[in-house]
VODREN-443772 format. One record per residue: residue in three letters; residue number from 1; x, y, z of N, C-alpha, C in turn. Coordinates in Angstrom, 2 decimals. Layout:
N
[ALA, NUM, [X, Y, Z], [X, Y, Z], [X, Y, Z]];
...
This chain:
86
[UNK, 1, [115.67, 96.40, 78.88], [115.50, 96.82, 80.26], [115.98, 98.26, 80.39]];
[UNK, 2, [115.17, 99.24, 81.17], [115.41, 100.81, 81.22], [116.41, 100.48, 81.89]];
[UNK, 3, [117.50, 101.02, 81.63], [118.66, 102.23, 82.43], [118.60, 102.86, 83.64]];
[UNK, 4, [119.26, 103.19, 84.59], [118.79, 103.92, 85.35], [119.49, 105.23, 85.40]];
[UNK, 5, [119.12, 106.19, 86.16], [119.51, 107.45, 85.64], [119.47, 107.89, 87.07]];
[UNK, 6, [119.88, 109.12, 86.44], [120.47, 110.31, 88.06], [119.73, 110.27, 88.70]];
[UNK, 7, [118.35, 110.70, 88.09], [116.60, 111.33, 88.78], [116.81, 109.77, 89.42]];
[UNK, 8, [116.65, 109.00, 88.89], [115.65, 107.66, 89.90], [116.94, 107.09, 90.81]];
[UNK, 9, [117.97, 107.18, 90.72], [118.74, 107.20, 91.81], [119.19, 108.18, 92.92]];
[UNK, 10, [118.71, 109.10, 92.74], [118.85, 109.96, 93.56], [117.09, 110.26, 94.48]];
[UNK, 11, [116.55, 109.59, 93.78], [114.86, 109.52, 94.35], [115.23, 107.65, 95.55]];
[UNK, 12, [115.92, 106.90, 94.51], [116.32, 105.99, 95.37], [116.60, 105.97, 96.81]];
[UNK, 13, [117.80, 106.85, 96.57], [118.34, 107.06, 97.74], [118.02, 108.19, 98.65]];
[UNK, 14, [117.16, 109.05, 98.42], [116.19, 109.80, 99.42], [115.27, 108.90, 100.21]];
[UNK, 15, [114.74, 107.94, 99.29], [113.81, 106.85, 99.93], [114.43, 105.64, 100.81]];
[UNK, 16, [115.59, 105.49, 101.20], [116.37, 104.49, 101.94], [117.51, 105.68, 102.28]];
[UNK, 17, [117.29, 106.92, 102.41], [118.12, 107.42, 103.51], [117.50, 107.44, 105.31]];
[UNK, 18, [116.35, 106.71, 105.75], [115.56, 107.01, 106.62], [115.33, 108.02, 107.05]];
[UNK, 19, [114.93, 108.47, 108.17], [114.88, 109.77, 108.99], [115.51, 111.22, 108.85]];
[UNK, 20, [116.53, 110.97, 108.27], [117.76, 111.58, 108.39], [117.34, 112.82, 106.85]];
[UNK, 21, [117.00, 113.70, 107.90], [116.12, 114.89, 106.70], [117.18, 115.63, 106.36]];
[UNK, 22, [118.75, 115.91, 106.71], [119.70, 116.78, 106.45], [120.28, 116.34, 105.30]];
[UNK, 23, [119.81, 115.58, 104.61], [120.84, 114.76, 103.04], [120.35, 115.82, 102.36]];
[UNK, 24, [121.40, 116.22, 101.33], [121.16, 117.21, 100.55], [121.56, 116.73, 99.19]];
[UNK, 25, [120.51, 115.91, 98.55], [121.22, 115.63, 97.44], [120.80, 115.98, 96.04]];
[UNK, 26, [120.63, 117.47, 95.85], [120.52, 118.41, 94.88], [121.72, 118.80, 94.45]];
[UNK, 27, [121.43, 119.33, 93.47], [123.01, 119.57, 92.53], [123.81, 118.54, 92.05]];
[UNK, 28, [124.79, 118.71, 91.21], [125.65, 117.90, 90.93], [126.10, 116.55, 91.65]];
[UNK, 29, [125.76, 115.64, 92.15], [125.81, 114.59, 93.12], [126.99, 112.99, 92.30]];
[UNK, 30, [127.08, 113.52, 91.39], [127.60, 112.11, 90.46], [129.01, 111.64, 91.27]];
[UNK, 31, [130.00, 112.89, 91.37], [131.35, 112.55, 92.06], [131.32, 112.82, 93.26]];
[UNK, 32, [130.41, 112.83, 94.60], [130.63, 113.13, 95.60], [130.71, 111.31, 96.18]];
[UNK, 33, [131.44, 111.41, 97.07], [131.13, 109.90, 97.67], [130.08, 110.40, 98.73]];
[UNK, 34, [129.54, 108.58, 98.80], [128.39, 108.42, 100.17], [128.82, 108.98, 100.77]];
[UNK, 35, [130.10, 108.54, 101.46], [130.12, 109.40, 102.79], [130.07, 110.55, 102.73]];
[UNK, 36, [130.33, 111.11, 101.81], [130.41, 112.81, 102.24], [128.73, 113.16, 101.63]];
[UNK, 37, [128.22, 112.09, 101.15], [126.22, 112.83, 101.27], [125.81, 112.10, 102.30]];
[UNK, 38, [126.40, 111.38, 103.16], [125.92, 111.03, 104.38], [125.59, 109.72, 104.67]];
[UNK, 39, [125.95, 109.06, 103.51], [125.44, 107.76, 103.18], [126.08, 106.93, 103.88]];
[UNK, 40, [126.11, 105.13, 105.29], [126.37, 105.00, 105.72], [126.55, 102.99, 104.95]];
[UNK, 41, [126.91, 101.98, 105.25], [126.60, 100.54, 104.27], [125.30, 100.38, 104.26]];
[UNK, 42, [124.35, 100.55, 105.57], [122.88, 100.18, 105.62], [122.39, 100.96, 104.88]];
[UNK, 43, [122.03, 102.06, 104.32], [121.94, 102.72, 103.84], [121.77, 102.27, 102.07]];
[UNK, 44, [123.41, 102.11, 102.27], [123.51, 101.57, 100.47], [122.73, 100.44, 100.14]];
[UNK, 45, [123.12, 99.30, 101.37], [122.22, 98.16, 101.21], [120.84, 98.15, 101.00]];
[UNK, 46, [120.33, 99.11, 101.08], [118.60, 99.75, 101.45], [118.69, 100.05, 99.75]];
[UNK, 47, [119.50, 100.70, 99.86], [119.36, 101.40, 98.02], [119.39, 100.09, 97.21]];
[UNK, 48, [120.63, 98.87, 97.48], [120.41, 98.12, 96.65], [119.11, 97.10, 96.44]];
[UNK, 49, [118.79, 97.24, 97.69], [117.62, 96.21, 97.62], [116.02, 96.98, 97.00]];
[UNK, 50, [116.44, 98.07, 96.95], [115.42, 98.78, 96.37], [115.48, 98.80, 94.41]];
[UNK, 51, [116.90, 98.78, 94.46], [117.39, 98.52, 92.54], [116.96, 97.18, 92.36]];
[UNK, 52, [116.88, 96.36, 93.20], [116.80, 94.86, 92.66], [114.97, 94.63, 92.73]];
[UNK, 53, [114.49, 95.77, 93.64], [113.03, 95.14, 93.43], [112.57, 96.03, 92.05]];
[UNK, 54, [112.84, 97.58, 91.68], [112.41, 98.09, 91.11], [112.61, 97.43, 89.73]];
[UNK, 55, [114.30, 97.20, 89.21], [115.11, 97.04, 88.15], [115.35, 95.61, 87.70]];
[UNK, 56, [114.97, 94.75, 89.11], [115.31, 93.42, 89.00], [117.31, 93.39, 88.41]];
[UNK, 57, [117.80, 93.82, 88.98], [119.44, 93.79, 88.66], [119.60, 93.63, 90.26]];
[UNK, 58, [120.27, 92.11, 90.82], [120.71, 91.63, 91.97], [122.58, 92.43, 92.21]];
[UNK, 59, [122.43, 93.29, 92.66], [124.09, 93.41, 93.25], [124.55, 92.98, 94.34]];
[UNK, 60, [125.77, 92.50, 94.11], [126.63, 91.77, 95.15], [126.83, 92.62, 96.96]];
[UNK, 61, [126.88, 92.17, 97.83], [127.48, 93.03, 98.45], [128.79, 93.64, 98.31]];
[UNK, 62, [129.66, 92.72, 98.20], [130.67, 93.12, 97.45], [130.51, 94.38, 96.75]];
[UNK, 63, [130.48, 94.11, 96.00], [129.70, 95.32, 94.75], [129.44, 96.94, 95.24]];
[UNK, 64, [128.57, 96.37, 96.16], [127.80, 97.69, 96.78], [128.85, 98.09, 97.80]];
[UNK, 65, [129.79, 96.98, 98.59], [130.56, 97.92, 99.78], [132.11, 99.01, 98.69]];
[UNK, 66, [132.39, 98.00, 97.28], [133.01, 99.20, 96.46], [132.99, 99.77, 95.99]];
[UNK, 67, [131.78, 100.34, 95.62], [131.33, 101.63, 94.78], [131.39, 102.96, 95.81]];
[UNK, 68, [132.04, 103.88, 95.77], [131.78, 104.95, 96.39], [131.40, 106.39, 95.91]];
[UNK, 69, [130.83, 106.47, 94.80], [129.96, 107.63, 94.30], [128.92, 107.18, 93.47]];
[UNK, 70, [127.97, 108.02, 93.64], [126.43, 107.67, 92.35], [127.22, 107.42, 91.39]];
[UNK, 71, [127.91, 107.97, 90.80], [128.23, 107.75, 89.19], [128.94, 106.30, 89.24]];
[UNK, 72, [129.70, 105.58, 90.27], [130.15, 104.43, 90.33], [128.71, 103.25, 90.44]];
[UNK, 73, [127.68, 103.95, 91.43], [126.77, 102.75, 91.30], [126.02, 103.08, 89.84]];
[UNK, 74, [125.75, 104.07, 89.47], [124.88, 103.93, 88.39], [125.77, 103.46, 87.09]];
[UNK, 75, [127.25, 103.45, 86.64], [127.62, 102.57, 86.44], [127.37, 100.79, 86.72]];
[UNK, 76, [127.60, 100.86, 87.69], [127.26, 99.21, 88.13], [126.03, 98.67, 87.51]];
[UNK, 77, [124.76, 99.64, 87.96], [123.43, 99.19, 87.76], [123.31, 99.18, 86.23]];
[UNK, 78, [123.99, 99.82, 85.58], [123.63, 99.66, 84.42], [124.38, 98.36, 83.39]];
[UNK, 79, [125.71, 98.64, 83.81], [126.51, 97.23, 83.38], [125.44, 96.23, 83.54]];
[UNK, 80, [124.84, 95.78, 84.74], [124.25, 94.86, 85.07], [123.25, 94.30, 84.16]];
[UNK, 81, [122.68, 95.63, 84.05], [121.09, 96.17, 82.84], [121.29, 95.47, 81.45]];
[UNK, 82, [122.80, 96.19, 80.91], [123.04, 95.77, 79.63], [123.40, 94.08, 79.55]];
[UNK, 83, [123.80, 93.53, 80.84], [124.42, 92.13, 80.81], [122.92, 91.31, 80.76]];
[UNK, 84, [122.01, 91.94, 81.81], [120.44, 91.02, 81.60], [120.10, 90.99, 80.31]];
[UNK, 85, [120.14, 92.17, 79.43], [119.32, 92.25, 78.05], [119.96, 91.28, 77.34]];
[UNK, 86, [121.10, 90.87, 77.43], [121.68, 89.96, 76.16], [121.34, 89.01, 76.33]];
């Protein structure tokens, strides 16, 4: 099962940021938390349900309300990745 990576999480979460055209999430984005790119729980929840249709990897809410930077979820998503393949 592919990995997921910066590009498709950060395309993720442009696509379940709704309306909200001021997200700026170019550049370095790995250690910033949501909140400070603007990211709100609905939001994340939007992202996760978008990893689970694309990636088929189900995350917890749990999960998703403690991760607070890309590099923490794309961690997650991938743990997940490597746990399906086995």
């Amino acid at each position: 099962m592919a990995q997921l990576a910066i590009e498709d999480l950060r395309r993720i979460l442009i696509a379940c940021a709704g309306e909200d055209d001021s997200l700026d999430l170019t550049g370095d984005i790995l250690d910033s938390t949501f909140e400070d790119l603007g990211y709100d729980s609905l939001a994340l929840m939007e992202s996760a349900a978008r990893i689970k249709q694309e990636y088929g990897i189900d995350l917890s809410d749990d999960d998703i309300a403690d991760v607070e930077t890309p590099r923490a979820l794309l961690a997650l998503v991938n743990t997940n990745t490597a746990s399906a393949a086995v």
